[in-house]
C-alpha angles and dihedrals in degrees: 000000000000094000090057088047083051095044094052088046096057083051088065106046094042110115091184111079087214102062087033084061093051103045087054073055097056091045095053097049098052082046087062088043088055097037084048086045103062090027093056129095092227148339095278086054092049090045094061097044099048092060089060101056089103103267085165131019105299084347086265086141100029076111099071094051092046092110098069092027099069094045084055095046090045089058095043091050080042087051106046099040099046107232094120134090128249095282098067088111100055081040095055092041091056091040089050094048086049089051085037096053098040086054099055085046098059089036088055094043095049085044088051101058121105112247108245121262115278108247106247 
């Protein structure tokens, strides 16, 4: 899968130990949706299981990003199944900046919000 290959790349290339942990993450994550893909007994069981791979801590907001997260699992069943076109790799990359991009909004939101008052 090309996004996997990119993904390892940036790895690479990342001088900041943060993003370099989340992108292994993110590699290790897409390595659990292949290897369900091919394991499951059929797309609704890899659908499920898929939304519970910890796409956020504990997957307690996985819910909020499930938009983008099904149209990436379906293309990665799709992929890995075969039962997609040629164009399973753009579909997935788009799919994956749309996940990528729900995820950060919801980090940055949860980062951004003021720590409650202490109690005098």
């Amino acid at each position: 899968m090309r996004l996997v290959h990119e993904l390892e790349r940036h790895v690479a290339e990342e001088q900041s130990l943060f993003r370099k942990q989340l992108l292994r993450e993110d590699i290790a994550r897409l390595g659990k949706l292949r290897e369900l893909a091919r394991s499951a007994r059929d797309r609704n069981a890899f659908m499920k299981a898929g939304m519970r791979i910890g796409w956020t801590q504990g997957d307690l907001r996985t819910h909020e990003i499930r938009e983008p997260l099904e149209a990436l699992l379906g293309f990665v069943y799709q992929y890995e199944t075969g039962t997609g076109g040629g164009e399973q790799e753009a579909r997935i990359n788009s799919a994956w900046v749309a996940v990528h991009r729900a995820r950060m909004e919801r980090l940055v939101g949860c980062l951004s919000t003021p720590a409650p008052k202490p109690i005098d």
